[in-house]
C-alpha positions in Angstrom: -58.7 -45.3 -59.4 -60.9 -47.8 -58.0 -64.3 -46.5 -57.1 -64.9 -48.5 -54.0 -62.1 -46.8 -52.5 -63.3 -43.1 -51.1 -60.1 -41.0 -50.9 -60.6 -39.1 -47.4 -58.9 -35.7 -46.7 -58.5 -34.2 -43.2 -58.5 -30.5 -42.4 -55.9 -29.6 -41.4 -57.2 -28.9 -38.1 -58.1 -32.7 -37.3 -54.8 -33.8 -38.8 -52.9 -31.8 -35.7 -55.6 -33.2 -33.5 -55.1 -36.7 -34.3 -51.4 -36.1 -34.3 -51.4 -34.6 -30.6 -53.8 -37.8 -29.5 -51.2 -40.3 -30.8 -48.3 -37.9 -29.2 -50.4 -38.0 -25.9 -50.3 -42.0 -25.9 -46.7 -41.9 -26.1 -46.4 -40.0 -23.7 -48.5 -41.6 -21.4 -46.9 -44.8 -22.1 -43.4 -43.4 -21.0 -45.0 -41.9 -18.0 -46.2 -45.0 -16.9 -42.8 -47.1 -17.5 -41.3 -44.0 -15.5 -43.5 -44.5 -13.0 -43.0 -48.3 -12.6 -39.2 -47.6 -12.6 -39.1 -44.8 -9.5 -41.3 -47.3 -7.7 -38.3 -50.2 -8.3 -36.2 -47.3 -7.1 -37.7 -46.5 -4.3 -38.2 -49.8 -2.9 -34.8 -50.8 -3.4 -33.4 -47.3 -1.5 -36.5 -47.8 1.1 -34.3 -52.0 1.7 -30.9 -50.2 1.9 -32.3 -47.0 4.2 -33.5 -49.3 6.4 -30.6 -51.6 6.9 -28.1 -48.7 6.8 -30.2 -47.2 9.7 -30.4 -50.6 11.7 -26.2 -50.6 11.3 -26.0 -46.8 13.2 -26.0 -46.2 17.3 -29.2 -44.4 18.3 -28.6 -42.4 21.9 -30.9 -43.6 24.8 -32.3 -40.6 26.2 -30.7 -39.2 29.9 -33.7 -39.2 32.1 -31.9 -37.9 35.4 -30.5 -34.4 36.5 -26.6 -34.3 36.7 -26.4 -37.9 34.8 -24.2 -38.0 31.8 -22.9 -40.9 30.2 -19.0 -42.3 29.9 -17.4 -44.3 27.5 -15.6 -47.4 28.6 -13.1 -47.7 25.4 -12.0 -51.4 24.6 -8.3 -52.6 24.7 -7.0 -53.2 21.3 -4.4 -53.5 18.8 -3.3 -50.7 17.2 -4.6 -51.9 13.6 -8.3 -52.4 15.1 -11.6 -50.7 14.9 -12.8 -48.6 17.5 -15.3 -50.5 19.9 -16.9 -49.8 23.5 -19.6 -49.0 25.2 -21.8 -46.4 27.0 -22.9 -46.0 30.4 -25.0 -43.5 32.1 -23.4 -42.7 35.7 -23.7 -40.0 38.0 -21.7 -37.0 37.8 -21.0 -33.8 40.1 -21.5 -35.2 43.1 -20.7 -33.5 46.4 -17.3 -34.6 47.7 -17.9 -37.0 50.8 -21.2 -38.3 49.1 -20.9 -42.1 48.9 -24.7 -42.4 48.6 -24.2 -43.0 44.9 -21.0 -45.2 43.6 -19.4 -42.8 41.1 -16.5 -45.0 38.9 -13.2 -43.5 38.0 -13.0 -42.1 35.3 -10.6 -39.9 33.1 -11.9 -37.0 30.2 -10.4 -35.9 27.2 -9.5 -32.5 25.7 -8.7 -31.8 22.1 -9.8 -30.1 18.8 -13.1 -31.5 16.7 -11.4 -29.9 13.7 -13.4 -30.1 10.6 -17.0 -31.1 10.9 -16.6 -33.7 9.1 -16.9 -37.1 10.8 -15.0 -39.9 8.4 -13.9 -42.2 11.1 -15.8 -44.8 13.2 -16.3 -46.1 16.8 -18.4 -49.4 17.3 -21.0 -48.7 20.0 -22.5 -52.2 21.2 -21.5 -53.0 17.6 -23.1 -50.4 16.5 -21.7 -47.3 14.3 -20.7 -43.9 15.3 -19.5 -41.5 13.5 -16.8 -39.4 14.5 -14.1 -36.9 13.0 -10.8 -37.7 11.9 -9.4 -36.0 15.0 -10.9 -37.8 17.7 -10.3 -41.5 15.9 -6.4 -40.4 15.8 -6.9 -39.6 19.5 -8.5 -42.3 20.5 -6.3 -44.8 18.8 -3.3 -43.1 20.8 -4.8 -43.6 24.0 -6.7 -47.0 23.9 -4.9 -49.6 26.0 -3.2 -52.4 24.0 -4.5 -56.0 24.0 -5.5 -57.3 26.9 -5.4 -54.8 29.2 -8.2 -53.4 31.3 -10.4 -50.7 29.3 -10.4 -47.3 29.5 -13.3 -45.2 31.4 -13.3 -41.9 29.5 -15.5 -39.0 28.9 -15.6 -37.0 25.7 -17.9 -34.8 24.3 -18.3 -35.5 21.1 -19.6 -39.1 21.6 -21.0 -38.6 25.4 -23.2 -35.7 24.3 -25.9 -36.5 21.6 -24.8 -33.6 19.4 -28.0 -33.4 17.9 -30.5 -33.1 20.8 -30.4 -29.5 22.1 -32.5 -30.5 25.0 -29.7 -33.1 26.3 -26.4 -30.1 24.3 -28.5 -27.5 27.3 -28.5 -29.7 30.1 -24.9 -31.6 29.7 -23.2 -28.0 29.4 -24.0 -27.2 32.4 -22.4 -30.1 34.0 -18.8 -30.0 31.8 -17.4 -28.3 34.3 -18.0 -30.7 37.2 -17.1 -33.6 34.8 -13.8 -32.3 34.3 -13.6 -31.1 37.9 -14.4 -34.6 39.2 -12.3 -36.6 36.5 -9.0 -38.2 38.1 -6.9 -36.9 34.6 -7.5 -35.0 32.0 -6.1 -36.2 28.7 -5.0 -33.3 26.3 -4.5 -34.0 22.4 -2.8 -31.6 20.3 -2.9 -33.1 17.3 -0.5 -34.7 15.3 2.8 -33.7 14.3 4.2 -34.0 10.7 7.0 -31.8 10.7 8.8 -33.1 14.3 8.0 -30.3 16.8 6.9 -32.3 19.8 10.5 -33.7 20.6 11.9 -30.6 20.2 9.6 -28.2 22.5 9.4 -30.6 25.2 13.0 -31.2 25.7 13.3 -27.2 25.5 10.4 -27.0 28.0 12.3 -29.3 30.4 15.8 -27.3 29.9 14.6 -24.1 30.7 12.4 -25.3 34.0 16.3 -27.1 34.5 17.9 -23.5 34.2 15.2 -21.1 35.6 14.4 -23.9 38.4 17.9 -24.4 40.2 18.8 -21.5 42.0 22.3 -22.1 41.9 22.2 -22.4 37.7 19.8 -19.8 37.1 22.3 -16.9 39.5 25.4 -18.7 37.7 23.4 -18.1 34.4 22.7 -14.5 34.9 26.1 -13.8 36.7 28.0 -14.9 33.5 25.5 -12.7 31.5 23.7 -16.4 29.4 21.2 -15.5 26.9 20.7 -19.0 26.2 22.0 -18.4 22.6 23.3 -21.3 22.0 20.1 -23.6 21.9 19.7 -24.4 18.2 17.2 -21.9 17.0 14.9 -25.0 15.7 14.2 -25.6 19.7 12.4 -22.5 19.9 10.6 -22.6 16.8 9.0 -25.7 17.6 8.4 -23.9 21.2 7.0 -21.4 19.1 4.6 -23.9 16.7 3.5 -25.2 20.6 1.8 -22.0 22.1 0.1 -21.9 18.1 -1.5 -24.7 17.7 -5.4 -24.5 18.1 -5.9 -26.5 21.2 -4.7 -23.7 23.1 -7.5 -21.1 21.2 -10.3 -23.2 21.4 -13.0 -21.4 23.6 -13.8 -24.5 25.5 -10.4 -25.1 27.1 -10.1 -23.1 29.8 -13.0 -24.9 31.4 -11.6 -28.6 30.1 -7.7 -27.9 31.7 -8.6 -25.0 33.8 -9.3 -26.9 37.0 -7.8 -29.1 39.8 -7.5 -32.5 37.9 -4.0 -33.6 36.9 -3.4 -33.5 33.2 -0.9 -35.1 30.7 -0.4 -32.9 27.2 0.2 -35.9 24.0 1.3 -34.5 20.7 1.5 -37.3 18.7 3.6 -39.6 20.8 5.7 -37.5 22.7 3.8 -36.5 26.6 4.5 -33.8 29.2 2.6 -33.2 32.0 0.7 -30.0 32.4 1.0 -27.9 35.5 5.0 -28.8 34.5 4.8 -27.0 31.0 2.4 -24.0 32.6 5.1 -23.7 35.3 8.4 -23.6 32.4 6.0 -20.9 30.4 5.4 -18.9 33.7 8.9 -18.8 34.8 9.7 -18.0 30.6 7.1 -15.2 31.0 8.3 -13.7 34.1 12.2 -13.7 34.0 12.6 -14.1 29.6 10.8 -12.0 28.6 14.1 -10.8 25.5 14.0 -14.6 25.3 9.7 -14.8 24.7 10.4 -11.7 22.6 12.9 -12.6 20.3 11.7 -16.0 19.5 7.9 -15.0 19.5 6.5 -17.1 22.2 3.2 -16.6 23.5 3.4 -17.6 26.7 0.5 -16.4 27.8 -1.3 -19.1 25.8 -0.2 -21.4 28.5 -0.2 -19.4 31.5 -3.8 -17.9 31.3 -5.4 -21.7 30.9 -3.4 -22.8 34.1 -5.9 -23.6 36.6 -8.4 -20.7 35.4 -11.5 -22.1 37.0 -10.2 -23.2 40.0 -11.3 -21.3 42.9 -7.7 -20.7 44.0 -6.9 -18.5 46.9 -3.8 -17.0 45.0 -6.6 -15.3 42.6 -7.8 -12.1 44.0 -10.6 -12.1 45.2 -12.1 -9.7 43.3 -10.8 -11.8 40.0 -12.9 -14.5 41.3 -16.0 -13.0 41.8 -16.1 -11.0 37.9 -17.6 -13.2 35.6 -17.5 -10.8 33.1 -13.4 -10.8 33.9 -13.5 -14.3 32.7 -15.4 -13.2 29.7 -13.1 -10.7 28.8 -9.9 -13.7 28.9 -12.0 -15.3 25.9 -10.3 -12.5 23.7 -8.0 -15.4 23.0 -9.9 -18.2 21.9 -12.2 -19.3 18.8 -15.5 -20.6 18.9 -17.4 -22.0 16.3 -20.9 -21.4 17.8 -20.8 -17.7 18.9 -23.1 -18.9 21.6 -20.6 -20.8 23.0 -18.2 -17.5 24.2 -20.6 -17.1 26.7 -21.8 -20.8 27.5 -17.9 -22.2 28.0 -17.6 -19.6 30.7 -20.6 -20.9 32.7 -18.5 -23.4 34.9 -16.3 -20.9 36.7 -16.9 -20.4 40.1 -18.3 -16.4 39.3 -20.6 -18.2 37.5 -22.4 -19.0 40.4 -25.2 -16.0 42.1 -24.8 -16.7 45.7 -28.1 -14.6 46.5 -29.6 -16.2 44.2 -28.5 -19.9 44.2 -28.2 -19.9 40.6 -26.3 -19.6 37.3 -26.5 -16.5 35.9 -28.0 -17.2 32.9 -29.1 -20.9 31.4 -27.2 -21.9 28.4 -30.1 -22.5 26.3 -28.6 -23.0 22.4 -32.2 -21.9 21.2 -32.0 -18.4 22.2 -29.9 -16.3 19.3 -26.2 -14.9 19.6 -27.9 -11.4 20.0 -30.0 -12.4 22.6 -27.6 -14.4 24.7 -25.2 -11.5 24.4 -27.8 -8.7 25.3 -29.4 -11.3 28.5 -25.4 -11.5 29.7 -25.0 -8.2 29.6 -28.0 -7.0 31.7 -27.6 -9.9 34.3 -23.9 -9.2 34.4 -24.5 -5.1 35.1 -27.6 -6.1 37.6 -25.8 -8.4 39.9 -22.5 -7.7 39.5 -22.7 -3.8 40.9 -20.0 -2.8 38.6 -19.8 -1.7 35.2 -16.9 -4.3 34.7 -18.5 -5.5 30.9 -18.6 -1.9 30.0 -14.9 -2.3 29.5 -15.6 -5.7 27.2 -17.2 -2.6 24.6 -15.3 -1.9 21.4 -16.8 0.0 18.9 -14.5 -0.2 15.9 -15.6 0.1 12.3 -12.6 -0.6 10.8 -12.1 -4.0 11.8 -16.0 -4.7 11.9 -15.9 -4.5 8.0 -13.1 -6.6 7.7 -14.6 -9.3 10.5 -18.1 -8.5 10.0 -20.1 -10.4 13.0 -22.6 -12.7 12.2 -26.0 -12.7 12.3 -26.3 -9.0 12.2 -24.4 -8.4 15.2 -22.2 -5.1 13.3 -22.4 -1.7 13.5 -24.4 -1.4 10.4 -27.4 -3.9 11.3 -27.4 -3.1 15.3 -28.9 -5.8 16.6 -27.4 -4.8 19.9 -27.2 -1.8 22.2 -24.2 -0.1 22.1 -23.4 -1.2 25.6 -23.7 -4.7 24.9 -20.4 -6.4 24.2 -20.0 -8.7 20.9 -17.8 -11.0 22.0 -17.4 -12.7 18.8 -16.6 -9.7 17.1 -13.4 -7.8 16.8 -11.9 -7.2 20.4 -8.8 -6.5 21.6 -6.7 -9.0 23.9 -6.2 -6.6 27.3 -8.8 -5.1 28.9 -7.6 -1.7 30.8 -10.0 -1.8 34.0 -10.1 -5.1 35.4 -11.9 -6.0 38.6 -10.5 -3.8 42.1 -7.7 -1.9 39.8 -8.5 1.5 40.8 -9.6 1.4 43.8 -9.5 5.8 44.2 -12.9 6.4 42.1 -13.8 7.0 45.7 -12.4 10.0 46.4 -13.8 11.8 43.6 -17.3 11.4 45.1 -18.2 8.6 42.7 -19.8 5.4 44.3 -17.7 2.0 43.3 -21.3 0.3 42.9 -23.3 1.0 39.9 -26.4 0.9 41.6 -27.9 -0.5 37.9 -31.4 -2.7 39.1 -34.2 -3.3 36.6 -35.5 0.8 36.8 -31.8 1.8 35.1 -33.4 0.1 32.0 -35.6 1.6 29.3 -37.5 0.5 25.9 -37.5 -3.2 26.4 -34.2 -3.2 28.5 -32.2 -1.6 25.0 -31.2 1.8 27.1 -28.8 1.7 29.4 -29.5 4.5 32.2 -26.6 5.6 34.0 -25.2 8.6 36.3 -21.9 9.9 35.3 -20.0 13.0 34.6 -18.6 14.1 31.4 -14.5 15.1 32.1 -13.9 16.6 28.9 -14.1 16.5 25.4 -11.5 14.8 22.9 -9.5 17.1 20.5 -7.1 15.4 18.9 -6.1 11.5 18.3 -3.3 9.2 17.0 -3.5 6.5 14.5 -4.0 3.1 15.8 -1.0 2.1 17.1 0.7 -1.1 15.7 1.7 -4.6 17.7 5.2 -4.1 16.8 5.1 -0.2 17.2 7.2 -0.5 20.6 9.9 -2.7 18.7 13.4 -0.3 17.5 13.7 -2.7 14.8 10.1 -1.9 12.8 9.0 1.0 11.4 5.6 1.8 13.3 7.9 2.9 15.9 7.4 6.4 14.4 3.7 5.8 15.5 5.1 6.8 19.4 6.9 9.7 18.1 3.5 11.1 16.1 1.4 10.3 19.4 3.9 12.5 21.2 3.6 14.9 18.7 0.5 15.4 20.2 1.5 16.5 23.1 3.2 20.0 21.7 1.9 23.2 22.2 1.0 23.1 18.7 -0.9 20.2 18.8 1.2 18.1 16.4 0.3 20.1 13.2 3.8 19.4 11.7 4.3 16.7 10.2 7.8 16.0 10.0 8.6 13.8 12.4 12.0 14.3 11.9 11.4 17.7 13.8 9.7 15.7 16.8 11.8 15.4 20.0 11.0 13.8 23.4 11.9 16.8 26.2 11.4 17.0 29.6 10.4 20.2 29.0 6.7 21.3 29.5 4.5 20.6 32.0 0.9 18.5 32.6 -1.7 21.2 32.3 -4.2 19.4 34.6 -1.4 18.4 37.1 1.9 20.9 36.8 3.8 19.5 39.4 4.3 16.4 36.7 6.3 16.8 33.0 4.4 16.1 30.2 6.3 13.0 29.5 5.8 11.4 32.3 1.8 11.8 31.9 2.5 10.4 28.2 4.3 7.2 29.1 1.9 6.6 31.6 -0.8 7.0 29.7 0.9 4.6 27.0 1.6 1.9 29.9 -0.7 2.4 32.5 1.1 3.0 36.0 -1.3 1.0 38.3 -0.1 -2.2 35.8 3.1 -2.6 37.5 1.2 -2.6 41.1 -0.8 -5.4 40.5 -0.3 -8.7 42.2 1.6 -11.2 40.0 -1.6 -13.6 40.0 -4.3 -11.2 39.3 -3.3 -12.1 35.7 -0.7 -15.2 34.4 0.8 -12.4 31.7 1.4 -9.7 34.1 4.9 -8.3 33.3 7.3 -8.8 35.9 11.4 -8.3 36.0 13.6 -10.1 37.6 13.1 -8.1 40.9 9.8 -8.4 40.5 6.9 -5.5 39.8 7.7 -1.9 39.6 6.2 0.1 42.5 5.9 3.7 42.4 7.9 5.2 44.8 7.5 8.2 47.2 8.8 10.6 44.5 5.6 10.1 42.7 6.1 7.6 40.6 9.8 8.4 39.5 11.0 4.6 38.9 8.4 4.6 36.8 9.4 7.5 34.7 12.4 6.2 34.5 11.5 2.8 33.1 9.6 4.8 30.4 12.8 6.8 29.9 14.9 4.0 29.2 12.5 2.4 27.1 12.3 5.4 24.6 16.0 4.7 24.6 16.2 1.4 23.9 13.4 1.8 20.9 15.4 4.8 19.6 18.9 3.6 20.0 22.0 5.6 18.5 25.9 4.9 18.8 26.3 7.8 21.5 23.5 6.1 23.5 24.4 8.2 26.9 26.5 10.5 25.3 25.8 14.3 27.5 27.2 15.8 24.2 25.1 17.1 21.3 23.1 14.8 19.6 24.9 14.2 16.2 23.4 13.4 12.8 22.2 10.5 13.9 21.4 11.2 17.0 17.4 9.4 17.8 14.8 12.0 19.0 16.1 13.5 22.0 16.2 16.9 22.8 19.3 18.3 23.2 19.3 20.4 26.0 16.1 19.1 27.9 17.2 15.1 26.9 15.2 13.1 29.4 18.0 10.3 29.3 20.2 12.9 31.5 17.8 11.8 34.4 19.2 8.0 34.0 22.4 7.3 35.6 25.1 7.0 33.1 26.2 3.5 32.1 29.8 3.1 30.9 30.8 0.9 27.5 30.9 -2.7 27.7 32.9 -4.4 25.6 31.6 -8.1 26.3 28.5 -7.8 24.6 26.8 -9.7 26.7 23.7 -9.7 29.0 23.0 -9.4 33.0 20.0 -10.7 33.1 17.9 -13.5 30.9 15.7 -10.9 30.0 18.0 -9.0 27.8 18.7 -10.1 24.0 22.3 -10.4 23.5 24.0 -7.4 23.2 21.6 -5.1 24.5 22.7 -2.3 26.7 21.2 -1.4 30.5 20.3 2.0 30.3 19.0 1.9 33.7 22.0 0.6 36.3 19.5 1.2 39.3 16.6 -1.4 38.0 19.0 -3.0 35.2 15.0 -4.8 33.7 13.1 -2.0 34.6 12.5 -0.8 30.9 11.9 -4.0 29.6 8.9 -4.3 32.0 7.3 -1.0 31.0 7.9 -1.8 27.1 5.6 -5.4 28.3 2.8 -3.0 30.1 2.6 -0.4 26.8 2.2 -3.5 24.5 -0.3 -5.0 26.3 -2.1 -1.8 26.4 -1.5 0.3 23.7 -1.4 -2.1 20.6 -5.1 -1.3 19.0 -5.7 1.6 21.0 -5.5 5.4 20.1 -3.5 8.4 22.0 -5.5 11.3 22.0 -5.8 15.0 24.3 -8.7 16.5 25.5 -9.6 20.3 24.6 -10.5 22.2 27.6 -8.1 20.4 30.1 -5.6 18.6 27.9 -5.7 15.3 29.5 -3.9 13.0 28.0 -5.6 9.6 27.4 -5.2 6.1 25.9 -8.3 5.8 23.7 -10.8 2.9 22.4 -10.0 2.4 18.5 -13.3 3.9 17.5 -13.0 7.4 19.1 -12.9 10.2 17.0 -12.6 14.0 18.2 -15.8 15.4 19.8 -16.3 12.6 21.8 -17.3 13.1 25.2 -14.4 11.7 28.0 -17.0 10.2 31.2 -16.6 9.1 34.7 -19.6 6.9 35.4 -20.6 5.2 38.7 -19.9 2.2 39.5 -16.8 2.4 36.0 -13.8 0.6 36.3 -12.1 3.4 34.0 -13.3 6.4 32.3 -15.1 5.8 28.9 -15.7 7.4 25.6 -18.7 8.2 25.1 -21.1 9.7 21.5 -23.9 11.9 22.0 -26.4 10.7 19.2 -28.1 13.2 16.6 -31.3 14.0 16.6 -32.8 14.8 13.3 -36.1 15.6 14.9 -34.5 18.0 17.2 -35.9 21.2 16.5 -36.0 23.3 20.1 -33.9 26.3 20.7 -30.7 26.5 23.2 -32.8 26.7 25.9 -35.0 24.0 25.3 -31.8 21.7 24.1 -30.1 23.1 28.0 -33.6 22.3 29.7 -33.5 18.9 28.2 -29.8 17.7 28.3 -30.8 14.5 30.4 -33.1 13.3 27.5 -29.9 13.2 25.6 -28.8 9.8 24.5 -25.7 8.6 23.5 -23.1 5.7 22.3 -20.3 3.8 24.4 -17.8 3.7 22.3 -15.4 1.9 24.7 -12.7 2.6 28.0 -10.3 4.8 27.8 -7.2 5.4 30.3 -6.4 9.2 32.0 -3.0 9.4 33.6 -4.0 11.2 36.9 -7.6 11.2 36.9 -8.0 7.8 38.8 -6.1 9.9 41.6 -9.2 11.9 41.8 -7.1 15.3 40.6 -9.3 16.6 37.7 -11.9 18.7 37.5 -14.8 17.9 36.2 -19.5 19.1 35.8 -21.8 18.2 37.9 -23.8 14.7 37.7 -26.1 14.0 35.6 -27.7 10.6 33.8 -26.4 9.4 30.6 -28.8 7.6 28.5 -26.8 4.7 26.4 -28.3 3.2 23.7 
């Protein structure tokens, strides 16, 4: 080894140190080319950004009350992009009012669809972005080449969508923009599988048939059931009154008033009031045909002119806002918000006294709040307890349609006497504005008399003076939609809620054993059978009194509404008689002999059918009247459509509901979905109905009887919903004394 060469040895110590200091160079190298690369990046996405933002429309804020914008849409080929422009313009103005030039202009209503906005519209070249439904829409409409453009308000680009300053102030003016607009242009959407064609041309036959006088008597004389239009007509009928334009929660307000409208699916067009008046005549006088083919009608009818302030509305109709509420049953909403705010337009909207809305749509408050501020202002000026009736309390369906935002049952974010009108709810409400008007005569005031003072802990208890009627024994199952229907099985659902009924309170349960008798009377009002209080509890007699336009789905016959006669009610009866008939149907239909094997649940010597005037055989098979199905038999030769309108009333009503019987009286009642026995049965002031109600436990609750007694009014309790007594809005019950129910 050479000596001039010293042979150095780390530790091993400073070996790991050196190698960590040449390891941090490294790294700090990379870091530093890293570093120099995201800058590149940056700079390069920072170009782009910039340019991409310079290529997008950018709203111009609206300055001025009642001002909104309108879009004047450029003629075009059909292969063209979307252009136009915007223009703010006065809206709402007061008819006569030429201080202000307000252009001509016509709106659109349709579906967004998906959020998910993959077309384009050129705004003073600029980009929009819209969904895929308006683009189809708006290519459908746009006037060809060289003709004049098209002045047209719509939402989605009219509204900057993402200001909720301008989303607050433009709500409140939707309804004079549609009010004011000289058409309204519906879009239902396109149509891949050819329905459009069809319904309309079905639409136009049967306003043809039901329109002439001459062909619609000829038609009934020769017993039509309109059997021989191809059953693909009334499917795509059917596919019509489904399609989501007619559920969106927004429509009513769009098409509800005064403005003429034209419907466009895909390229075929009706016009409007046209196709509401064909479903209205369908609704009133087809009601086999509506049935059979499973036409909802009433998806038609209810929109028809909803918010205009017609005088064929009652007037008490008019004036419920929480009415109008309570028609949203049938509509979606994607903001839950927006089941309140797309009601704000309609005339009941408006607080005379006040000269105000009554509430501001404000999209910052919650859904619980908005919900629990409606409520309050709705029970404050409204002197009714009208949104009492909107309650369901139903934990079934809650868990299977859970609310959001904590709005169930199991996170109550709202009083029990607050309705959740995006939760479960069912369709009909039972006590709609000036129904019974006989709450006077049992001593109870038709005003609620509910002001600020009725309120306790932060406006979360409900105070309110009432009665308690009796308590609730025994209860059905839920009925089914189709449990009125001889073809389905849950028709054995009426024969268990009859069951009820028995002296032995339906412990057997063999429904084979069941029979419907005219035997027995109604303990709290002998002079009627018990039957006759059960169908009317299961369709509500006071239905068929109503005017035909206090609601667009009323049930009506041919002859028009049942009205009890002076025999207390005994048409009525006998509707409900022959509609037992007609769902349990046998060969010896009117036979007076004994029932044979199969022989429907009748008794034999107190058969109610003996009170029906006999109908001989007919061998022709056919119908009197368009609202029989082929081959149906008229039970009923005195009011030949008579069942067929009570069946209508009991599926209104019924379908969702519960039968039950009270224990000290035995009233019968048609109960909310949520009731269980031991509820309490109430009359409160100001109620359209009775209600259900829960008395709450009190863990802490540790005084003795007489304590509890001395404090029964600190007692608070549940509302579990509105319930139906035949007899008791006649004022013939019996019932305690006053007192104030606390309702949290």
């Amino acid at each position: 080894m050479d000596p001039n060469i010293v042979n150095i040895s780390f530790a091993p110590g400073r070996t790991e140190l050196r190698n960590y200091a040449r390891e941090q160079e490294a790294y700090e190298r990379a870091e530093d080319e890293r570093r120099h690369r995201e800058s590149e990046r940056l700079a390069r996405e920072r170009t782009i950004q910039s340019s991409v933002l310079a290529d997008f429309y950018e709203y111009q804020p609206i300055r001025k009350p009642w001002t909104s914008r309108l879009l004047i849409l450029n003629s075009a080929s059909k292969a063209a992009k979307l252009t136009g422009r915007l223009e703010t313009v006065p809206v709402g103005q007061v008819d006569g009012d030429t201080s202000t030039w307000v252009p001509k202009y016509k709106t659109l209503s349709y579906v967004w669809g998906d959020a998910v906005f993959d077309d384009n519209i050129w705004i003073d070249s600029k980009r929009l972005a819209i969904t895929k439904s308006l683009g189809t829409a708006l290519r459908r409409l746009r006037p060809p080449a060289g003709k004049a453009p098209l002045c047209i308000w719509i939402d989605q680009i009219c509204i900057n969508q993402f200001d909720t300053m301008e989303r607050n102030q433009q709500v409140r003016l939707m309804h004079a923009i549609y009010r004011h607009a000289s058409q309204v242009h519906v879009w239902l959407g396109s149509d891949a599988d050819g329905h459009a064609s069809r319904a309309f041309q079905l639409v136009n036959s049967l306003k043809a048939i039901f329109g002439d006088p001459l062909l619609s008597k000829l038609c009934r004389a020769q017993g039509a059931s309109l059997d021989w239009i191809p059953a693909e007509y009334w499917r795509s009928l059917r596919e019509l009154t489904r399609l989501p334009w007619f559920h969106r929660v927004w429509i009513p307000q769009e098409i509800g008033t005064d403005a003429p409208a034209t419907v466009h699916w895909e390229a075929e067009t009706i016009d409007w009031a046209w196709l509401a008046s064909a479903m209205r005549t369908l609704e009133m006088h087809g009601w086999g045909l509506k049935k059979k083919h499973k036409i909802d009608t009433a998806a038609v009818t209810t929109l028809f002119r909803r918010f205009a302030d017609s005088p064929e509305t009652p007037a008490a109709e008019r004036r419920s806002f929480v009415y109008q509420l309570c028609l949203s049953a049938r509509n979606v909403a994607t903001d839950p918000r927006d089941y309140v705010f797309s009601r704000l337009g309609h005339p009941s909207a408006w607080i005379e006294s006040e000269q105000a809305m009554i509430i501001q749509p404000d999209y910052k408050n919650t859904v619980a709040d908005v919900y629990h501020e409606i409520a309050i202002r709705a029970l404050t000026t409204d002197h009714t307890l009208m949104v009492l009736n909107a309650v369901l309390d139903d934990s079934d369906a809650s868990k299977t349609s859970a609310p959001p935002e904590g709005l169930g049952r199991n996170q109550p974010s709202l009083p029990s006497w607050v309705p959740c009108w995006n939760g479960p709810r069912l369709r009909n409400v039972i006590g709609y504005p000036g129904r019974y008007k006989a709450y006077s005569a049992r001593g109870l005031d038709t005003r609620s008399g509910i002001a600020s003072a009725s309120f306790e802990k932060g406006y979360k208890t409900l105070l309110v003076r009432g009665l308690v009627i009796d308590t609730i024994d025994r209860i059905s199952p839920r009925f089914a939609p189709n449990c009125f229907t001889p073809e389905s099985s849950k028709k054995t659902q009426v024969l268990a809620a009859w069951a009820l009924c028995r002296p032995d309170g339906g412990t057997s349960s063999n429904l084979k054993t069941i029979k419907f008798s005219t035997q027995g009377v109604y303990q709290p009002d002998p002079s009627r059978p018990s039957l006759q209080a059960f169908l009317d509890a299961l369709a509500p007699a006071a239905r068929f009194t109503d005017s035909p336009a206090a609601n667009s789905s009323l049930p009506l016959t041919s002859k028009g509404p049942i009205v009890p006669d002076s025999d207390g009610n005994t048409q009525i009866y006998h509707a409900g008689i022959s509609a037992l008939a007609n769902i349990f149907p046998t060969s010896n239909f009117f036979s007076r002999s004994s029932a044979s094997s199969s022989a429907p649940p009748f008794s034999q010597r107190h058969d109610p059918r003996k009170l029906l005037q006999p109908q001989p055989n007919s061998n022709s098979g056919s119908t009197s009247n368009l609202n029989l199905s082929a081959g149906q038999e008229k039970p009923d030769a005195a009011s030949p459509a008579s069942w067929t309108t009570w069946i209508q009333a009991a599926e209104q009503h019924a379908p969702g509901r519960r039968f039950g019987v009270t224990k000290g009286s035995g009233h019968f009642a048609l109960l909310p979905p949520g009731t269980k026995p031991g509820d309490l049965l109430c009359l409160l002031r100001g109620g359209e109905t009775p209600y259900v109600l829960r008395e709450k436990e009190d863990p802490k609750d540790g005084r003795d009887d007489v304590g509890k007694a001395t404090a029964r009014s600190a007692k608070r309790y549940m509302l579990i919903g509105e319930a139906y007594v035949p007899g008791l809005m006649e004022g013939d019950a019996a019932a305690e004394e006053m007192r104030t129910f606390r309702l949290d």
